[in-house]
N, C-alpha and C positions, 0 to 999 in steps of 0.2 A: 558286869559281864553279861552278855546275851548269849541265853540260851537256848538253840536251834530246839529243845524237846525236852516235855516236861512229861515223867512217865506213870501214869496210874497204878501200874502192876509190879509191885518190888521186885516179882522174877523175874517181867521182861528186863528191867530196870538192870538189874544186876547180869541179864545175858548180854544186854545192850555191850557196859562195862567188859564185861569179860570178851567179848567178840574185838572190841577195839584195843584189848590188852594183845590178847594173839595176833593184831593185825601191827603193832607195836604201835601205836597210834597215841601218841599220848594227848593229841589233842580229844579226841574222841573223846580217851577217860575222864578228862576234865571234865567234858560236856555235861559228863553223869555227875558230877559232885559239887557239892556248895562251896561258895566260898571260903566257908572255915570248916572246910572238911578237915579230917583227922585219920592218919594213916595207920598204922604202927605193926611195923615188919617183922618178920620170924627170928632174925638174928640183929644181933648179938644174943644168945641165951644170959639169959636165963628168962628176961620181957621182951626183947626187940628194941628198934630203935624207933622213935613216936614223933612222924614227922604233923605239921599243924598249919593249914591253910591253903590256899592253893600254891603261894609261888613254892614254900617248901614241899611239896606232896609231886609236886610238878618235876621240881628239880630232883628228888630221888627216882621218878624212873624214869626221866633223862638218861640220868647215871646209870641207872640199870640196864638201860636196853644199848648204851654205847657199848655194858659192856659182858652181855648176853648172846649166846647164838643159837639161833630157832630154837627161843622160848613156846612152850604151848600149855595152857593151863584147859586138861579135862575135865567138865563137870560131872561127878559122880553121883549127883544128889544133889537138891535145890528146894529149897522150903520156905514159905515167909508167915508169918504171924505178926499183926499190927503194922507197928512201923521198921519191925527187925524179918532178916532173911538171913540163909544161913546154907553155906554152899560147901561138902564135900567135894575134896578136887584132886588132881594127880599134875604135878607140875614137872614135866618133860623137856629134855634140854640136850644139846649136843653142844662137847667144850671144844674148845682149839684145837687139840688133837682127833675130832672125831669120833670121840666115848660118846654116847647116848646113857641116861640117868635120868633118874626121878626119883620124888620124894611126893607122897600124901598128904593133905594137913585139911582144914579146916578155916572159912574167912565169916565170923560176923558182922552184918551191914546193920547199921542203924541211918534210917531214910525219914529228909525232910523234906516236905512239899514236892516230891516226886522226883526229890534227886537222894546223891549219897551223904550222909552228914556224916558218917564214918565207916572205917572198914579194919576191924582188928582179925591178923592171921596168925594163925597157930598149925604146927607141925610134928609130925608125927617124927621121933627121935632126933 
């Protein structure tokens, strides 16, 4: 896989990500992450479900955003240290009927060679 950008700065790195998630883009997110990147989602409780590489990482937010409307993830906080970053966020959504909702939580990135080698998210209740 060729990748248009390889990013020095874990923060840009991860606003990069995050900017192409809001934009639903999921090529973009790719862009950010390795080939055997590693996902692993806030639900099912009690871990999440742990997706592994790009075509499965790919293919769950496919699935998400076919079946998402005007997802928006706020950064609340944004920190990096070594090769780990670590981003407070507020995930905002309007469902079928037009309710608007969010939930807070917490995503840490561990980053290789200027991409994303993983992303585990956790939430708040």
């Amino acid at each position: 896989m060729n990748y248009y950008f390889v990013e020095d700065d874990p923060i840009q790195l991860v606003r990069r990500f995050n900017d192409a998630l809001n934009a639903a883009d999921v090529d973009g997110m790719m862009l950010c992450m390795t080939p055997d990147c590693v996902f692993e989602n806030t639900y099912p409780s009690p871990d999440g479900a742990r997706f592994e590489g790009q075509p499965a990482v790919r293919a769950f937010w496919e699935e998400f955003f076919r079946g998402s409307s005007r997802v928006h993830i706020v950064i609340e906080e944004i920190f990096a240290l070594d090769d780990h970053c670590v981003m407070l966020w507020r995930y905002e959504w309007v469902d079928p009927q037009g309710q608007s909702g969010h939930i807070r939580g917490v995503d840490v990135y561990r980053l290789r060679s200027g991409l994303i080698a993983e992303k585990l998210s956790y939430v708040k209740g």
